[in-house]
TIVO-410130 format. One record per residue (C-alpha): residue number from 1; residue in one letter; y, z, x. Coordinates in Angstrom, 3 decimals, decimal comma, always signed. Layout:
<rs>
<r resi="NUM" resn="a" Y="Y" Z="Z" X="X"/>
...
</rs>
This chain:
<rs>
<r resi="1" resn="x" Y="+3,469" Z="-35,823" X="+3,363"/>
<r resi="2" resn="x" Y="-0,346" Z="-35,680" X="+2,196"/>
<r resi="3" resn="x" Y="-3,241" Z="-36,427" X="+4,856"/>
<r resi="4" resn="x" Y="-4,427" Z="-39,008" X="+2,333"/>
<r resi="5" resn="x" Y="-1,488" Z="-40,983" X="+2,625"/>
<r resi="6" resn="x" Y="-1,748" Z="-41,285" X="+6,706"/>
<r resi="7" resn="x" Y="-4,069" Z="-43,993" X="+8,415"/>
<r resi="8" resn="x" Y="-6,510" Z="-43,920" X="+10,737"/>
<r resi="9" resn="x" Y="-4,346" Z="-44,374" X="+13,809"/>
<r resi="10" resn="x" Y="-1,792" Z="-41,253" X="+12,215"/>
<r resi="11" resn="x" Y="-5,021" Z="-39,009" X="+11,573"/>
<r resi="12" resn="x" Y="-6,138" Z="-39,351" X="+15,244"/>
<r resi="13" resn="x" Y="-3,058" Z="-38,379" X="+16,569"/>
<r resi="14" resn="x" Y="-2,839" Z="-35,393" X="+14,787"/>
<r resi="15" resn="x" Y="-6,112" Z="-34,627" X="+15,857"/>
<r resi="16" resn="x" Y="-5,316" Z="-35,052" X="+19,164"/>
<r resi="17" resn="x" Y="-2,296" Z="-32,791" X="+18,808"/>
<r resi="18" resn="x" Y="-4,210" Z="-30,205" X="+17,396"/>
<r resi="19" resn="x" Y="-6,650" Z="-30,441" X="+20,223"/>
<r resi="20" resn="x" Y="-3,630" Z="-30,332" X="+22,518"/>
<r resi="21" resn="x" Y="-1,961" Z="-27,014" X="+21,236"/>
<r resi="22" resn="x" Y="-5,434" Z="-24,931" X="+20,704"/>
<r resi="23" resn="x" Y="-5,699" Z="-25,361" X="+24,358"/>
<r resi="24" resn="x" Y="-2,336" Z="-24,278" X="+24,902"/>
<r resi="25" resn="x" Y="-3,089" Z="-21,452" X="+23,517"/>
<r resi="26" resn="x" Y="-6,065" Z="-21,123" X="+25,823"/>
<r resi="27" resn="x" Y="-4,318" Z="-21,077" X="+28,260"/>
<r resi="28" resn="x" Y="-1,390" Z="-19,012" X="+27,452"/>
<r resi="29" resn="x" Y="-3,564" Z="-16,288" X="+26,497"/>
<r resi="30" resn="x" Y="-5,365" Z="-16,388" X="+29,770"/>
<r resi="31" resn="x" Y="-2,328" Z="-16,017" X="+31,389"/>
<r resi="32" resn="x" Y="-1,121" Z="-13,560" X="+29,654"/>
<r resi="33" resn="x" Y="-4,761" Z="-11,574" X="+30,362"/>
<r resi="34" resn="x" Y="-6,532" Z="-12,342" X="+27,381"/>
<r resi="35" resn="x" Y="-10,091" Z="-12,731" X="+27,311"/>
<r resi="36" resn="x" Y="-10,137" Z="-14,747" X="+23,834"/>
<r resi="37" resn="x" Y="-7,923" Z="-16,367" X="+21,415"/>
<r resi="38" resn="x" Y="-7,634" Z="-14,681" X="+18,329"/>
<r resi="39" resn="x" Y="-6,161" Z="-17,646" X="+16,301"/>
<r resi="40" resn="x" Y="-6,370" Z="-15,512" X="+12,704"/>
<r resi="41" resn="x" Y="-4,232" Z="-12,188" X="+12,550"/>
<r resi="42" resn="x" Y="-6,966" Z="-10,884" X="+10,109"/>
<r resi="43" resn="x" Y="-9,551" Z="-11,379" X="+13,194"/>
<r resi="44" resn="x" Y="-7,381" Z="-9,482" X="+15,466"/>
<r resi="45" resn="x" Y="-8,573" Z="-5,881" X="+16,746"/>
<r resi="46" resn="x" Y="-7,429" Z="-2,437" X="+14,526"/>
<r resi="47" resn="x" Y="-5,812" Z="+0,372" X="+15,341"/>
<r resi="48" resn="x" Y="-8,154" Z="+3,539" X="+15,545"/>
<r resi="49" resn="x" Y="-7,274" Z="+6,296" X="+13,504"/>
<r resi="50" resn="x" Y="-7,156" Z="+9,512" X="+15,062"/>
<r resi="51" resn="x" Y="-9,136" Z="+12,547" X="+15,441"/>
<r resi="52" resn="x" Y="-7,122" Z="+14,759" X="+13,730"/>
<r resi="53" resn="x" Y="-6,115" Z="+12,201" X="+11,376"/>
<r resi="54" resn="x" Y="-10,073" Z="+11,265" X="+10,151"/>
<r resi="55" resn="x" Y="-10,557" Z="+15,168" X="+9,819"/>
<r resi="56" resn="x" Y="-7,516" Z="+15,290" X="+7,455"/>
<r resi="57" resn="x" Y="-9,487" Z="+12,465" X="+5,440"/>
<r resi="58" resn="x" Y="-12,290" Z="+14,519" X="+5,525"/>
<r resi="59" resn="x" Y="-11,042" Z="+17,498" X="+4,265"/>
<r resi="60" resn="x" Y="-9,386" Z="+15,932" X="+1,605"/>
<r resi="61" resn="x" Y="-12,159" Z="+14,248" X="+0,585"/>
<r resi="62" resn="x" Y="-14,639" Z="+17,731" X="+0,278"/>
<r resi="63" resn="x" Y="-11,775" Z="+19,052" X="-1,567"/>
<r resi="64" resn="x" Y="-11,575" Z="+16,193" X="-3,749"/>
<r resi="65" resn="x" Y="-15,552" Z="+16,761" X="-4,205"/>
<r resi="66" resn="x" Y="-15,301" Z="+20,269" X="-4,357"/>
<r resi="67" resn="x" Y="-13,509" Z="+19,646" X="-7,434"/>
<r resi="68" resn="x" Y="-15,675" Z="+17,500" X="-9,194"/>
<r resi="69" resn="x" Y="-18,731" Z="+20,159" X="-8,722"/>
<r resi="70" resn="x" Y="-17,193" Z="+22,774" X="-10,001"/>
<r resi="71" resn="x" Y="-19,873" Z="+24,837" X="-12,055"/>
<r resi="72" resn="x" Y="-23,206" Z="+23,507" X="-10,390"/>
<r resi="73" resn="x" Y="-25,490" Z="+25,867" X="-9,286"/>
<r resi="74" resn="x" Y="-25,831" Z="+24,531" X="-5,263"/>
<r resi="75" resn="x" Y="-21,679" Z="+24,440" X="-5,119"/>
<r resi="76" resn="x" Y="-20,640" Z="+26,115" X="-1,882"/>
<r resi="77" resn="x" Y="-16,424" Z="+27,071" X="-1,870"/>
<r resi="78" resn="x" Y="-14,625" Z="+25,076" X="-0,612"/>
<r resi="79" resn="x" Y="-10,899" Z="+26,398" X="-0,003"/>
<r resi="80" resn="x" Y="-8,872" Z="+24,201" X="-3,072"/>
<r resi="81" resn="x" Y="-5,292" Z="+24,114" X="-2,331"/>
<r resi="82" resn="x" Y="-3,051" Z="+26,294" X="-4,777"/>
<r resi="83" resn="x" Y="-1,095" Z="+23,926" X="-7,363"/>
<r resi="84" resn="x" Y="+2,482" Z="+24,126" X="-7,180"/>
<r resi="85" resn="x" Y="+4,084" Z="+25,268" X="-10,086"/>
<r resi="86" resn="x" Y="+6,483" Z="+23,230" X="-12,824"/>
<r resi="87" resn="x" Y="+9,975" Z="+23,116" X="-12,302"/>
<r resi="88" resn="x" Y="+11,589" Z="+24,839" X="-15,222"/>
<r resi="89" resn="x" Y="+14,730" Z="+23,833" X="-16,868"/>
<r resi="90" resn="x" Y="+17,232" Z="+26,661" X="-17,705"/>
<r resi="91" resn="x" Y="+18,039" Z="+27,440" X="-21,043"/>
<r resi="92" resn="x" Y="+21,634" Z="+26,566" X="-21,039"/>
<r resi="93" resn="x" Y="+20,627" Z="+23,150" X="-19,506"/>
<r resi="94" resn="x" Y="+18,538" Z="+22,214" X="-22,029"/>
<r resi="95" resn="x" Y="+21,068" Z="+22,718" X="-24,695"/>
<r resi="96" resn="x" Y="+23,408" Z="+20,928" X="-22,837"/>
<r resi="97" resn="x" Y="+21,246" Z="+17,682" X="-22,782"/>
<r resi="98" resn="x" Y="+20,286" Z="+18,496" X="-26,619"/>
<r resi="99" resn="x" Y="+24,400" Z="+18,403" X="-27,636"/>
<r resi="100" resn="x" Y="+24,459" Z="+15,152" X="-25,301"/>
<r resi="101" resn="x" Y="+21,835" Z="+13,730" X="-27,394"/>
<r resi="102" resn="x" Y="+23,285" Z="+14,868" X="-30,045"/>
<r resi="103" resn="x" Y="+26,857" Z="+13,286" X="-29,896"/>
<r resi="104" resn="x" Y="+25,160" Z="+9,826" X="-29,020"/>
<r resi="105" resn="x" Y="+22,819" Z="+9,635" X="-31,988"/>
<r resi="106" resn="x" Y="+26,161" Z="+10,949" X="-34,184"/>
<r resi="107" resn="x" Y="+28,461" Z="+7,890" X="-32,572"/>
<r resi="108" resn="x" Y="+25,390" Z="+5,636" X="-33,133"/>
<r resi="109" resn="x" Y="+25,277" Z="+6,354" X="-37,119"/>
<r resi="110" resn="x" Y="+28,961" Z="+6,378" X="-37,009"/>
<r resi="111" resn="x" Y="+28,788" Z="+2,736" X="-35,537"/>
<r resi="112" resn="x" Y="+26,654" Z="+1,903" X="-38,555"/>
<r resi="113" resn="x" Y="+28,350" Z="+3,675" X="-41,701"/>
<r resi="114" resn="x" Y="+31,935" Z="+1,774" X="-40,288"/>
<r resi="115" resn="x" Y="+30,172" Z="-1,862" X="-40,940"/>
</rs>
């Protein structure tokens, strides 16, 4: 039901509703020991990060710039992590997966000569 279709008598009421719950609220919330109504969940207060957590953020980000000024002149160190290496396949597993692929691609052309 649209608000255009209701009359003038239908709007009011739903005003008055409206009226009715926001002060519900009001008073819930004081109850409750509230000091305001926070009627949008984007309004409502945020968490605080931590100390230790905002100097993890902060060392990240020096490393992260640390990086990026590699070379200049006025660059002090700054400790960069060490990269963890590649994980290597073996050998034998590789040329297990190459006979795999292999044997597919054969059945595939197979599939093909038969029609």
């Amino acid at each position: 039901m649209s608000l255009f279709n209701l009359s003038s008598a239908q709007l009011r009421q739903a005003a008055d509703l409206k009226e009715k719950i926001e002060a519900l609220q009001s008073q819930l919330s004081q109850f409750q020991g509230a000091d305001e109504v926070v009627a949008d969940p984007a309004e409502a207060p945020r968490k605080k990060i931590s100390a230790a957590g905002i100097e993890r953020i902060r060392a990240a980000q020096k490393v992260r710039w640390a990086k990026t000024k590699v070379g200049t002149p006025d660059t002090a160190p700054v400790a960069v992590p060490a990269k963890r290496g590649r994980r290597k396949m073996s050998a034998a597993g590789r040329a297990r997966i190459a006979a795999a692929a292999r044997a597919r691609w054969a059945k595939v052309r197979a599939a093909k000569a038969g029609k």
